[in-house]
C-alpha positions in Angstrom: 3.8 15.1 -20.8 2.9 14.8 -17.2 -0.4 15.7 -16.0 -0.2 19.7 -14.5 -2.5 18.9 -11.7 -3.7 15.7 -10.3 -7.3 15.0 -10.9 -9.1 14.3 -7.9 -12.6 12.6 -8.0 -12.7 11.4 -4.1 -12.2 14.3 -1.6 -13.1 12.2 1.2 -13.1 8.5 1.4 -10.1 5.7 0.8 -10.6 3.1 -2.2 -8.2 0.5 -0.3 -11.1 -2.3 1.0 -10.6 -5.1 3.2 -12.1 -8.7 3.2 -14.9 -9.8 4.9 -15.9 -12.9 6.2 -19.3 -12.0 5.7 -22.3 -11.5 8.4 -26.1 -11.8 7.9 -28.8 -9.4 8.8 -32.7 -9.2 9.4 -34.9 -6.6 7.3 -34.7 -4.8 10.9 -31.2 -4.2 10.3 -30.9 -3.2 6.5 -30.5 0.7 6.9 -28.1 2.9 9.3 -29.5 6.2 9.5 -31.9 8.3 8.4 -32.2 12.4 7.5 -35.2 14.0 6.4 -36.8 12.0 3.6 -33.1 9.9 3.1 -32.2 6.9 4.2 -28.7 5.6 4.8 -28.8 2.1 4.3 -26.6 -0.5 6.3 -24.2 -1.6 3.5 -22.7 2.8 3.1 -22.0 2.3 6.9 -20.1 -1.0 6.6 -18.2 0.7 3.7 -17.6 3.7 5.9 -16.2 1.3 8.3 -14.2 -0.2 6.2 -12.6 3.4 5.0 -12.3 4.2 8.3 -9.9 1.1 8.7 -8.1 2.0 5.9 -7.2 5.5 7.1 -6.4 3.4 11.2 -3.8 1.7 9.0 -2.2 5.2 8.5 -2.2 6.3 12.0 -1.3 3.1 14.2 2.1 2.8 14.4 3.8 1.0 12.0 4.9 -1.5 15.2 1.4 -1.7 16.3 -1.4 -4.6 15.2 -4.4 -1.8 13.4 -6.9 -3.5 16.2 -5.0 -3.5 18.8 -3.5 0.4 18.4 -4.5 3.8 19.5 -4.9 6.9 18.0 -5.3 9.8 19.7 -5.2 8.0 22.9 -8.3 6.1 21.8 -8.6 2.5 20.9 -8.4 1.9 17.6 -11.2 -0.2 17.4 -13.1 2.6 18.8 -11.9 5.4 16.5 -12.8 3.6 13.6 -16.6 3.2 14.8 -16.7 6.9 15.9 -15.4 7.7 12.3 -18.0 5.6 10.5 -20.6 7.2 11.9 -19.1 10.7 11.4 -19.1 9.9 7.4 -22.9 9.7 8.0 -23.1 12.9 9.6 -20.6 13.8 7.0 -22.3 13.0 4.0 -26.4 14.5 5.7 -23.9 17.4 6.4 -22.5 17.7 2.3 -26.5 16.8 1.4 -27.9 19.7 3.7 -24.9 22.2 2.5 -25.4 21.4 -0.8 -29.1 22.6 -0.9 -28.3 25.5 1.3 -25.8 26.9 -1.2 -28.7 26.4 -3.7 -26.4 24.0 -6.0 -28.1 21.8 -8.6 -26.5 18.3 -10.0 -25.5 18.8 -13.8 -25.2 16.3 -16.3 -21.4 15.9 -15.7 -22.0 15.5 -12.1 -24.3 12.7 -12.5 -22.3 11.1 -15.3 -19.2 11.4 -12.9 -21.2 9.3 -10.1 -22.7 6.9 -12.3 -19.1 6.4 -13.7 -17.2 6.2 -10.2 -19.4 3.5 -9.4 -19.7 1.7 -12.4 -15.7 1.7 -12.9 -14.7 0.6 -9.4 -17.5 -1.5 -8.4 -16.1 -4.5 -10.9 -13.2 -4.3 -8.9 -14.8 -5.0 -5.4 -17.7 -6.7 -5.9 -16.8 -9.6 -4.3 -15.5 -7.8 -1.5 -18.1 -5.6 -0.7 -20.6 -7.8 -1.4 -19.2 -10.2 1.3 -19.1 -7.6 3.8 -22.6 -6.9 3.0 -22.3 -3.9 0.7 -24.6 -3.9 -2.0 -23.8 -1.6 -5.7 -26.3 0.7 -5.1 -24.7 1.2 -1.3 -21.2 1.8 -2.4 -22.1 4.0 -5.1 -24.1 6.6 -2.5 -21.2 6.1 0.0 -18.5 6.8 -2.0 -19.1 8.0 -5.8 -22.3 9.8 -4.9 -20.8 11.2 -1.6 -17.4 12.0 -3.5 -19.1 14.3 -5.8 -21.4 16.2 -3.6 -18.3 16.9 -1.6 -16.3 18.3 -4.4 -19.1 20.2 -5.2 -19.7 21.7 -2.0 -16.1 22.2 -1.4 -15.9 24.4 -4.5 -18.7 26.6 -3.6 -16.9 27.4 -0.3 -13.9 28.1 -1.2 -14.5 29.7 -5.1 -14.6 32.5 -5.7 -17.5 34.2 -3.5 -17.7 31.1 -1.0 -17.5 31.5 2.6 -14.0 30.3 2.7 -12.8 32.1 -0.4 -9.5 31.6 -1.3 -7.6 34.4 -3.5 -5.8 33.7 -6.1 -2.4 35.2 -4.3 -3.0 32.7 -2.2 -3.0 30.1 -4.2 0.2 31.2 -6.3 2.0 30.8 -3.2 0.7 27.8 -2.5 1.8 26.6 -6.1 5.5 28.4 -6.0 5.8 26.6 -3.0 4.8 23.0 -4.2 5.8 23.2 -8.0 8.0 23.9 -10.7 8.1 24.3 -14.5 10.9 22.9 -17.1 11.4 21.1 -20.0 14.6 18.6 -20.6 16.0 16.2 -22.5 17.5 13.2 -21.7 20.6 11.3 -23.6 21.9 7.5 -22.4 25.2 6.9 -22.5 24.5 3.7 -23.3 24.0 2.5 -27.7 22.4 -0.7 -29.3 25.2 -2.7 -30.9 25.1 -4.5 -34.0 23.2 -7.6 -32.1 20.8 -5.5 -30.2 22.6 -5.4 -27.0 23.1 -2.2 -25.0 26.6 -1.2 -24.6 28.1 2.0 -22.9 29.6 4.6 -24.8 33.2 4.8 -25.0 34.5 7.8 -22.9 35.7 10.1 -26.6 31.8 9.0 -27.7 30.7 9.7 -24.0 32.8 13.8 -24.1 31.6 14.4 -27.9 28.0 14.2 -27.0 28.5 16.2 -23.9 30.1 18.7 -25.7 27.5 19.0 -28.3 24.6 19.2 -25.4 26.8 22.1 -23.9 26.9 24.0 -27.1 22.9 23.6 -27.4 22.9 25.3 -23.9 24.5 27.9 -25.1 22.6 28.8 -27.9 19.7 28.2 -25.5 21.0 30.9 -23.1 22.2 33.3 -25.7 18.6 33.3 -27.5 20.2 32.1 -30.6 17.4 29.3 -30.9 15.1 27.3 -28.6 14.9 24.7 -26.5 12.0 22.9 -29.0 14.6 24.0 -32.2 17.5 22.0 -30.1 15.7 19.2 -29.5 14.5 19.3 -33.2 18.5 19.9 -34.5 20.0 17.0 -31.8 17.9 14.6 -32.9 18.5 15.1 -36.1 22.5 15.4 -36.2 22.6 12.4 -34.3 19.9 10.6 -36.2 18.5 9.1 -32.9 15.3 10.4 -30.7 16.1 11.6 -27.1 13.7 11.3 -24.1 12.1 14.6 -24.1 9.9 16.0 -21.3 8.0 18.3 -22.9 6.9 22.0 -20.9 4.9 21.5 -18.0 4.6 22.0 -14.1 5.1 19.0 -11.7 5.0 18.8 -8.0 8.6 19.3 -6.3 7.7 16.5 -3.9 7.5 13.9 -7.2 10.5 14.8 -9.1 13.4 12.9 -9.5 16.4 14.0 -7.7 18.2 15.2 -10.5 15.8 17.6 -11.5 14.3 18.8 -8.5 18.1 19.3 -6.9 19.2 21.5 -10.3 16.1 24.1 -10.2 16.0 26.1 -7.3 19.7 27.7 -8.7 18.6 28.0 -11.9 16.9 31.4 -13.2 13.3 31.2 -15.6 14.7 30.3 -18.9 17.8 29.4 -18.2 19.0 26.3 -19.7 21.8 23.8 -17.9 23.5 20.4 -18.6 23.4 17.6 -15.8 25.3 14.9 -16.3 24.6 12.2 -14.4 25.9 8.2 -14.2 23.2 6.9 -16.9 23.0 9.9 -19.3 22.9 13.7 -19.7 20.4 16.4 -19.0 19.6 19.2 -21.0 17.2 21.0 -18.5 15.6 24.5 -19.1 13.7 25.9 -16.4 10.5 28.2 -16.9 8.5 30.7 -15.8 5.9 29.2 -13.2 4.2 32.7 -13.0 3.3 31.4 -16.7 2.2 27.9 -16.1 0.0 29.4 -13.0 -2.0 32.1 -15.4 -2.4 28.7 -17.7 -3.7 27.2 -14.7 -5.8 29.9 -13.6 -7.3 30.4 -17.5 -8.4 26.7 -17.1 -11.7 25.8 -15.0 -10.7 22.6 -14.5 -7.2 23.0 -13.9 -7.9 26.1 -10.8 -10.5 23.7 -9.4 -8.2 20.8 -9.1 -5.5 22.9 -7.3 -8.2 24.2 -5.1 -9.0 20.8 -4.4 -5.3 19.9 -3.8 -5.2 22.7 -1.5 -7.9 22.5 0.4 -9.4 18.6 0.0 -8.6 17.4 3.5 -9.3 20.4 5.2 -12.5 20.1 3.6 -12.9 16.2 5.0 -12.2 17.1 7.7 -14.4 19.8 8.4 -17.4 18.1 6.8 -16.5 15.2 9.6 -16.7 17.3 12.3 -19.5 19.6 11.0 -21.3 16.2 11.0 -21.0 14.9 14.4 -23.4 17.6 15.5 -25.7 18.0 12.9 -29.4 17.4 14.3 -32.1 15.5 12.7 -30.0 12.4 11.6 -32.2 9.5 13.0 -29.3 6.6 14.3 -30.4 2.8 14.0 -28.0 1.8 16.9 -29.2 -2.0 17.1 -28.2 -2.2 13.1 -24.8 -0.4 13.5 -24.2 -2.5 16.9 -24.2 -5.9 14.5 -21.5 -4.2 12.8 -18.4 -5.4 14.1 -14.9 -4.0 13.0 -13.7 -7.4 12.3 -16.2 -7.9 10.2 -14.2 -5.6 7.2 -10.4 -6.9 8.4 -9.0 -10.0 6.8 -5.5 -10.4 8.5 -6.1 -9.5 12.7 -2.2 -8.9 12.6 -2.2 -6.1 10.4 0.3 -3.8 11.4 0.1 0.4 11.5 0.7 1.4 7.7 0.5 -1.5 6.1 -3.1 -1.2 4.2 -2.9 2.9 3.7 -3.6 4.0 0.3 -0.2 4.4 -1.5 0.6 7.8 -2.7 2.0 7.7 -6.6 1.8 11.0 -7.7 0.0 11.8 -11.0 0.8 8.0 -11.9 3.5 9.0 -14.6 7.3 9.2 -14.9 9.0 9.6 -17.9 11.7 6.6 -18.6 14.5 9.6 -18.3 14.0 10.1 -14.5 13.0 6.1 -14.1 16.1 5.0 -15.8 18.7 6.7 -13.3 17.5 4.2 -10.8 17.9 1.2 -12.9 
């Protein structure tokens, strides 16, 4: 079954890290900033920077070399230092919210940071550290940060938070951006005696399309359910259909077949879709339903909250942190910093290092086999 809701650890910051060819620094130069009794050391900035790249690869045109672009009529280059530093303001900004909203760190929060460092930092060790990011850096700058900022964002915008969101509002925001249904799914394609697949012949192809029609109708007429259909089907034919099982998935990530059939189907109403590969039996459902689920579940409402409102939330935490006051700046540390110091490939065109975007990570091998 697919995941509901996408979980969402990182509000804020890219995983997507370039390669460095590596710089040295003096003691002088080991921390970036400074807030009350923190310090921001040198190696969170260069991994700031190095996000910040990451999200220039988005915004330069796809035409355009990343260093040599613009965006928003600046230079490139330039944005990306501007947006470094605005992380730092960004995360003194989450760090000063987050004691003025009077939140504490639970167990679970400082499991999750120790984890999101501990899982990714394997991964880009060599990376980072040849950029000059130590493992205690990148887990402040981005699993430490990360959490703090979920946190924070929930305060605001839970219930009783400053930006307060109501829960009408966020069943519109989830009619608009899901649906709920169950299906199965039935090749026209059979193993023959040698293990190869072969396609159905067209009386074999009209037999089991009529059969799927009649369990439609029983659907529809209430005579027995979509799980009892499944059940019967896979036992008259002796074989085991792809079956999605009852669940809400994002419009935007279906596969055309499905997402194209819903919108003129009614709640419960089951249909047959036959397509080139196979046949459909699809019932829609009630998405009032799955939102109450969703609602009944505290992980499940804060996740849509955070799929709501996540970059909003960046975004405002960026610019909340370009004026906060008492963040001490080590200019001479940051001015080493150069942008090609996190950039392996100076021809890197606009789009070409964004994060990808896949969804909850699962499709079931119904929807994946129709474009095989």
């Amino acid at each position: 079954m697919r995941n509901v809701l996408k979980k969402a650890l990182c509000l804020c910051l890219a995983l997507c890290l370039a390669v460095s060819c590596g710089a040295c620094y003096s003691e002088d130069d080991t921390w970036a900033a400074k807030h009350g009794d923190d310090v921001m050391p040198i190696g969170a900035y260069i991994y700031y920077l190095s996000s910040a790249y990451t999200e220039a690869g988005n915004r330069v045109a796809a035409t355009d070399k990343i260093l040599e672009g613009e965006i928003g009529g600046q230079k490139s280059k330039d944005w990306m230092k501007d947006r470094a530093l605005a992380y730092v303001g960004a995360y003194y900004f989450i760090c000063d919210k987050f004691e003025e909203l009077g939140l504490e760190m639970q167990t679970s929060d400082l499991t999750a940071i120790e984890t999101g460092a501990s899982t990714y930092w394997p991964y880009f060790k060599s990376r980072l550290e040849a950029m000059g990011v130590s493992e205690e850096s990148f887990k402040k700058a981005y699993a430490e940060h990360n959490v703090r900022a979920r946190l924070v964002m929930l305060a605001m915008y839970g219930e009783g938070g400053e930006k307060e969101l109501s829960e009408s509002e966020m069943l519109d925001y989830y009619k608009e951006n899901y649906d709920s249904y169950e299906y199965m799914y039935v090749s026209k394609s059979k193993m023959d005696e040698d293990g190869n697949s072969v396609a159905l012949t067209d009386q074999e192809k009209q037999d089991m399309l009529d059969s799927i029609n009649e369990y439609a109708d029983k659907i529809n007429s209430g005579e027995t359910t979509f799980s009892e259909a499944y059940t019967d089907y896979s036992y008259e034919t002796q074989t085991t259909p792809q079956h999605e099982t009852p669940g809400a998935a994002k419009k935007s990530e279906m596969h055309p077949n499905i997402s194209g059939a819903l919108p003129d189907m009614k709640d419960n109403e089951a249909k047959v879709l036959e397509v080139d590969m196979g046949i459909y039996l699809l019932q829609k459902l009630s998405l009032e339903d799955r939102f109450k689920e969703v609602m009944e579940d505290a992980t499940q409402k804060e996740d849509l909250l955070v799929e709501m409102k996540g970059d909003e939330f960046n975004e405002y935490a960026l610019e909340q942190g370009k004026a906060l006051d008492g963040v001490e700046v080590n200019e001479k540390a940051i001015g080493r910093v150069k942008v090609d110091d996190v950039v392996t490939d100076k021809n890197q065109t606009g789009a070409s290092v964004a994060p990808s975007s896949s969804g909850d990570g699962e499709s079931s091998a119904a929807e994946s086999s129709e474009t095989e």
